[in-house]
Residue frames as a rotation matrix with the C-alpha (Angstrom) as fourth column:
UNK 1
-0.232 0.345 0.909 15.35
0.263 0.922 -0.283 2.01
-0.937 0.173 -0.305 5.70
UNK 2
-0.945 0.049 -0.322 14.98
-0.309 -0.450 0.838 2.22
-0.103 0.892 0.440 1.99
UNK 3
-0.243 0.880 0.407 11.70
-0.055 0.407 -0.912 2.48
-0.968 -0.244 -0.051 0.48
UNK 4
-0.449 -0.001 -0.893 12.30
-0.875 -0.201 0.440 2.18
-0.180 0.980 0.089 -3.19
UNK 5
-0.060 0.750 -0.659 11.00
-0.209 0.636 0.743 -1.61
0.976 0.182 0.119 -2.57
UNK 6
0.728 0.423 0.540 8.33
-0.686 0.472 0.554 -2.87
-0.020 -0.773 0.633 -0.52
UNK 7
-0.637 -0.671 0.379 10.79
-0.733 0.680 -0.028 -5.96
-0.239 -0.296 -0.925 1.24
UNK 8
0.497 0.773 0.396 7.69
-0.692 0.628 -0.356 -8.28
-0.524 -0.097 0.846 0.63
UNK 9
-0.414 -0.621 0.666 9.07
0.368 0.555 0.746 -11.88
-0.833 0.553 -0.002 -1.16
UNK 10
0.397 0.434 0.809 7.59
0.870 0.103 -0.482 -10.72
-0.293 0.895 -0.337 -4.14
UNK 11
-0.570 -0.651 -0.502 9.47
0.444 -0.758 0.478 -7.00
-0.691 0.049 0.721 -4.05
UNK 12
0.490 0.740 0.461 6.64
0.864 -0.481 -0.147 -4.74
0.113 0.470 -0.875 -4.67
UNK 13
-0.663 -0.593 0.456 8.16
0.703 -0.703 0.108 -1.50
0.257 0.392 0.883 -6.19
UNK 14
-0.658 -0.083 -0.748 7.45
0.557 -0.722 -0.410 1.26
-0.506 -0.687 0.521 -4.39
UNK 15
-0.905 0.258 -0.339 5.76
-0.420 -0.671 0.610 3.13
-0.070 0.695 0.716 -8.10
UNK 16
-0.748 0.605 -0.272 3.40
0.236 0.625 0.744 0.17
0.620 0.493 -0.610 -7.91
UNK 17
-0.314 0.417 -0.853 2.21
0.937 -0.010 -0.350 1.24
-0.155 -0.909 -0.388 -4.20
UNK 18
-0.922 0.119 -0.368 1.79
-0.191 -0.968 0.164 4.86
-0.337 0.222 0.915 -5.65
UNK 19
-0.824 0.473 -0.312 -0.33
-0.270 0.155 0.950 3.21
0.498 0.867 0.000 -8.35
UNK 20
-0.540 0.741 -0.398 -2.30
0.224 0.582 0.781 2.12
0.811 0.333 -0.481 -6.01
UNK 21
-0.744 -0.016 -0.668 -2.72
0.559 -0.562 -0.609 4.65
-0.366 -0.827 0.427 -3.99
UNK 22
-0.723 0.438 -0.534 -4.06
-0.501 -0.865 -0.032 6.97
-0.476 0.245 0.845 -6.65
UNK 23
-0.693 0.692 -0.204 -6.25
-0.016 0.269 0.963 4.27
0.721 0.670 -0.175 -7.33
UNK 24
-0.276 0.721 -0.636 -7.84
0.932 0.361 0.005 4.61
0.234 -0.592 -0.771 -3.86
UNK 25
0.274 0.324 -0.906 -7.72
0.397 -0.896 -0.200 8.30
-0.876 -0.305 -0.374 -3.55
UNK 26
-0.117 -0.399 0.909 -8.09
0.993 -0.054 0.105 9.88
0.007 0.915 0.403 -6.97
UNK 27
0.686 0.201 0.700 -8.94
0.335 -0.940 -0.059 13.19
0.646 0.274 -0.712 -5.77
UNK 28
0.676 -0.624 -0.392 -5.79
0.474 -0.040 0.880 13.60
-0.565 -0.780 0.268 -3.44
UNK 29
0.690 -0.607 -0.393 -2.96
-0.562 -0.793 0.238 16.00
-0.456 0.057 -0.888 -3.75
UNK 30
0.610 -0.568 -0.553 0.17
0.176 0.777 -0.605 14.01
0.773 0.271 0.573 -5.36
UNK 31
-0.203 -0.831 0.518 2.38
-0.470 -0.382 -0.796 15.40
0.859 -0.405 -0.313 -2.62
UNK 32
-0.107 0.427 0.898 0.01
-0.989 -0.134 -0.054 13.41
0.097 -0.894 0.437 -0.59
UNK 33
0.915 0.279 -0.290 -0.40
-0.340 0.921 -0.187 10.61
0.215 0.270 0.938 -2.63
UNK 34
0.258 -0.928 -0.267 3.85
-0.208 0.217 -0.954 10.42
0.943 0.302 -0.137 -2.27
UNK 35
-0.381 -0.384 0.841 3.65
-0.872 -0.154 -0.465 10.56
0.308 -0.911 -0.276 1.47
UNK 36
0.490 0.837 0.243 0.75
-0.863 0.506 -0.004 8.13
-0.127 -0.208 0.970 1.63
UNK 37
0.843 0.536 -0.058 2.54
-0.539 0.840 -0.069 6.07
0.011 0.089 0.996 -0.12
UNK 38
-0.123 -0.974 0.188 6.13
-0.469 -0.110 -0.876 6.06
0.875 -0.196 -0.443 1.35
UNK 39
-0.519 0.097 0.849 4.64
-0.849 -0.176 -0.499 5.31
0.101 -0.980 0.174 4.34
UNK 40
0.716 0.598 0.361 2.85
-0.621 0.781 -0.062 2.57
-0.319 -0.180 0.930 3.35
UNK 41
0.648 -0.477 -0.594 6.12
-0.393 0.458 -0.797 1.05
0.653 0.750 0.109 1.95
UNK 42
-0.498 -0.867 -0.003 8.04
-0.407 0.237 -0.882 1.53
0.766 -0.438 -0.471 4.77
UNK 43
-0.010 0.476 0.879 5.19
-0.876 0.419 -0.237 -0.17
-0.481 -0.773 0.413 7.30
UNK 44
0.968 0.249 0.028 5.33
-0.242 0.960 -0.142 -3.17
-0.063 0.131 0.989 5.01
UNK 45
0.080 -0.996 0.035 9.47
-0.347 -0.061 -0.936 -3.02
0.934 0.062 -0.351 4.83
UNK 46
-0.409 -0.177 0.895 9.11
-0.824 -0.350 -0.445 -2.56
0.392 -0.920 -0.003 8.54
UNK 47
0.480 0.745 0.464 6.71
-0.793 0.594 -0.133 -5.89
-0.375 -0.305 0.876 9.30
UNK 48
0.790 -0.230 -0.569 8.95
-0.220 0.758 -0.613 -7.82
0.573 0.610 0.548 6.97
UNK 49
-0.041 -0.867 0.496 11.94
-0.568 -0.388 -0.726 -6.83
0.822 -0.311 -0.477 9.23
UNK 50
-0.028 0.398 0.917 10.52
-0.914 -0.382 0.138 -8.07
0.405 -0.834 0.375 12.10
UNK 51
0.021 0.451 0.892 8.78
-0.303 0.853 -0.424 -10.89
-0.953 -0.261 0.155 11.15
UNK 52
-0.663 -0.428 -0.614 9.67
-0.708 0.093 0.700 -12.17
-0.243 0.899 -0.365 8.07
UNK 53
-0.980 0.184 0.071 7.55
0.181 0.982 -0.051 -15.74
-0.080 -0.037 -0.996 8.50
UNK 54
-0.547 0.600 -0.584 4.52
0.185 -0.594 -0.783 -13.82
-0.816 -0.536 0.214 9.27
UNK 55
-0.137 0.224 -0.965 4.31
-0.595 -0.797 -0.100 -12.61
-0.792 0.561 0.243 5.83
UNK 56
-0.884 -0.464 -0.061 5.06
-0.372 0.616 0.695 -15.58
-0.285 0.637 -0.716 3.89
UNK 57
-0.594 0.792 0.140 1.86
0.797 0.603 -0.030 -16.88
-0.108 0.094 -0.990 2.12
UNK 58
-0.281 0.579 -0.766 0.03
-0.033 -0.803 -0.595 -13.74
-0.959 -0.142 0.245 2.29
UNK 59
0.674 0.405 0.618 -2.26
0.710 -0.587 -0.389 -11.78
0.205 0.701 -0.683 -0.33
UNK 60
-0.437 -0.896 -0.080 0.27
0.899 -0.438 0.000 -9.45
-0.035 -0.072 0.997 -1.29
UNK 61
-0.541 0.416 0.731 -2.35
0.306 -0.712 0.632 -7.56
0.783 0.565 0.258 -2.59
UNK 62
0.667 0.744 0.038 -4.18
0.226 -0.251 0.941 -7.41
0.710 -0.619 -0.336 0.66
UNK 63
0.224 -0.756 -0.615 -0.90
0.963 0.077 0.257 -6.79
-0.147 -0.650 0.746 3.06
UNK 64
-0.790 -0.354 0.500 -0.53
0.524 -0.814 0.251 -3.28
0.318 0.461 0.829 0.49
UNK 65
-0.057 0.998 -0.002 -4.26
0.473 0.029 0.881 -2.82
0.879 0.050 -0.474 1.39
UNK 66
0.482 -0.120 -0.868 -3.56
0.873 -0.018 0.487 -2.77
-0.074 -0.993 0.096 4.78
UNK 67
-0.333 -0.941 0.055 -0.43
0.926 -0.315 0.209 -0.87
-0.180 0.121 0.976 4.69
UNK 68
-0.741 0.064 0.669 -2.01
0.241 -0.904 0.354 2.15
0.627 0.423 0.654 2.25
UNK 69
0.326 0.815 0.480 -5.29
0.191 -0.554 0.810 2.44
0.926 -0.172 -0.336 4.53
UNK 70
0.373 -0.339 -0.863 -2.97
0.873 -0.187 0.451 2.96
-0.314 -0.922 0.227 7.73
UNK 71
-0.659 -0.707 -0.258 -1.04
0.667 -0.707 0.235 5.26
-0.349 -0.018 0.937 6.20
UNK 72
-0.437 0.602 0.668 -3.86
0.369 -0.558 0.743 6.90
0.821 0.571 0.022 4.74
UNK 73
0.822 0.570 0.006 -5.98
0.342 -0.501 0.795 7.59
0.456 -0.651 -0.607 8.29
UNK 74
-0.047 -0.599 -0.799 -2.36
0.788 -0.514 0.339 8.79
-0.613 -0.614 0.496 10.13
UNK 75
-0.706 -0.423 0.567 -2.51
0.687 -0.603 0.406 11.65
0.170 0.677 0.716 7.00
UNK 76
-0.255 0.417 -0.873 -4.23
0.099 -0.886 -0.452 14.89
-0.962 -0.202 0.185 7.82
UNK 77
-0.156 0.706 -0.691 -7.26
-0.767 -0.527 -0.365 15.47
-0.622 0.473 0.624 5.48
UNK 78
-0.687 0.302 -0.660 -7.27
-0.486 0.483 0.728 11.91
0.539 0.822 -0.185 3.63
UNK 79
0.066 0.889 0.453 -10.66
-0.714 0.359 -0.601 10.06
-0.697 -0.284 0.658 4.02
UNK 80
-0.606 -0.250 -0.755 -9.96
-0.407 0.913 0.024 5.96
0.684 0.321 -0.655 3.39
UNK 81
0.248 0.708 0.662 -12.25
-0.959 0.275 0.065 3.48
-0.135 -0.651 0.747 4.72
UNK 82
-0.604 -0.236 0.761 -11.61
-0.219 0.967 0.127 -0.32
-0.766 -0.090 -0.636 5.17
UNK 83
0.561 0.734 0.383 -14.85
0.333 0.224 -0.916 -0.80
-0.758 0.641 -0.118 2.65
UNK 84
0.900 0.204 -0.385 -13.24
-0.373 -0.098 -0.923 1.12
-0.226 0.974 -0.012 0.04
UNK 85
-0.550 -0.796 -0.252 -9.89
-0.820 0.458 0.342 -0.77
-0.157 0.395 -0.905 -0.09
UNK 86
-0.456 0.040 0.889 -11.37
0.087 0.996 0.000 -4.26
-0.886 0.077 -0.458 0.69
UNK 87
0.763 0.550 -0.340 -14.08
-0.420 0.023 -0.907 -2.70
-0.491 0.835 0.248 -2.92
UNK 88
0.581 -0.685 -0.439 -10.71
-0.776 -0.629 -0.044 -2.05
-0.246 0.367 -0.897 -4.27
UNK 89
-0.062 0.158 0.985 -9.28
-0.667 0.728 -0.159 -5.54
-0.742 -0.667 0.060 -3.34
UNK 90
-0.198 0.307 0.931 -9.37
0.589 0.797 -0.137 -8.36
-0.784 0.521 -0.338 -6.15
UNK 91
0.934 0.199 0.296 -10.88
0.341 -0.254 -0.905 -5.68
-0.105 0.946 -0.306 -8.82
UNK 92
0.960 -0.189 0.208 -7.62
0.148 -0.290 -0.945 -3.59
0.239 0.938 -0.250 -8.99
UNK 93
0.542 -0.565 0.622 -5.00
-0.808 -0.147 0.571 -4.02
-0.231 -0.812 -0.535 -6.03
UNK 94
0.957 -0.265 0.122 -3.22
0.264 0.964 0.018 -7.31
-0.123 0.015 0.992 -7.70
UNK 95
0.135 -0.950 -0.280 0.63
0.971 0.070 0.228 -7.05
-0.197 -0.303 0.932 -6.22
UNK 96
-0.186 -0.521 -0.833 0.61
0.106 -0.854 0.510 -3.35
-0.977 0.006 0.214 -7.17
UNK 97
-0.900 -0.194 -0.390 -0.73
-0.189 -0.634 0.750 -2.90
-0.393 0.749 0.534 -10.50
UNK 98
-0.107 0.849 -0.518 -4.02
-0.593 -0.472 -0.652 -1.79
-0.798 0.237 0.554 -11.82
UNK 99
-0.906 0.231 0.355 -6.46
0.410 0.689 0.598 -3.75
-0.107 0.687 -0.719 -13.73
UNK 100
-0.355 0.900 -0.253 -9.44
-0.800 -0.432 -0.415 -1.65
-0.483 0.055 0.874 -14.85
């Protein structure tokens, strides 16, 4: 399954999901931050696959949410909480690209 884009109708780019990765863990390895967020690309690829309807209408921005804090507790040694994405959420998670 490629994971260069997220399948989502909007075709979130994979560099954005990075971006917002290392905006939820800024003190993370990058080699971690690349797994983290491969993995969160290919669980939202994967969900589109399935279920394509499902997805339609979402918050993209909250589907990536989702997506990066799974893949984040299946990684060995990252520490992600539902609180600090949903902080994250609306202030800087909008389709994949950072808004300080």
């Amino acid at each position: 399954m490629e994971t260069r884009e997220c399948l989502l109708c909007l075709r979130i780019p994979l560099e954005s999901v990075r971006i917002s990765v290392e905006a939820l863990l800024p003190n993370v390895d990058d080699a971690i931050i690349d797994h983290v967020s491969e993995r969160a690309a290919k669980l939202i690829a994967s969900a589109y696959e399935k279920d394509k309807i499902a997805l339609c209408g979402k918050k993209p921005s909250g589907l990536m949410g989702a997506a990066i804090y799974l893949s984040g507790i299946m990684e060995k040694g990252v520490k992600i909480s539902q609180g600090l994405v949903a902080r994250e959420d609306g202030k800087r998670l909008k389709a994949g690209k950072r808004e300080d």
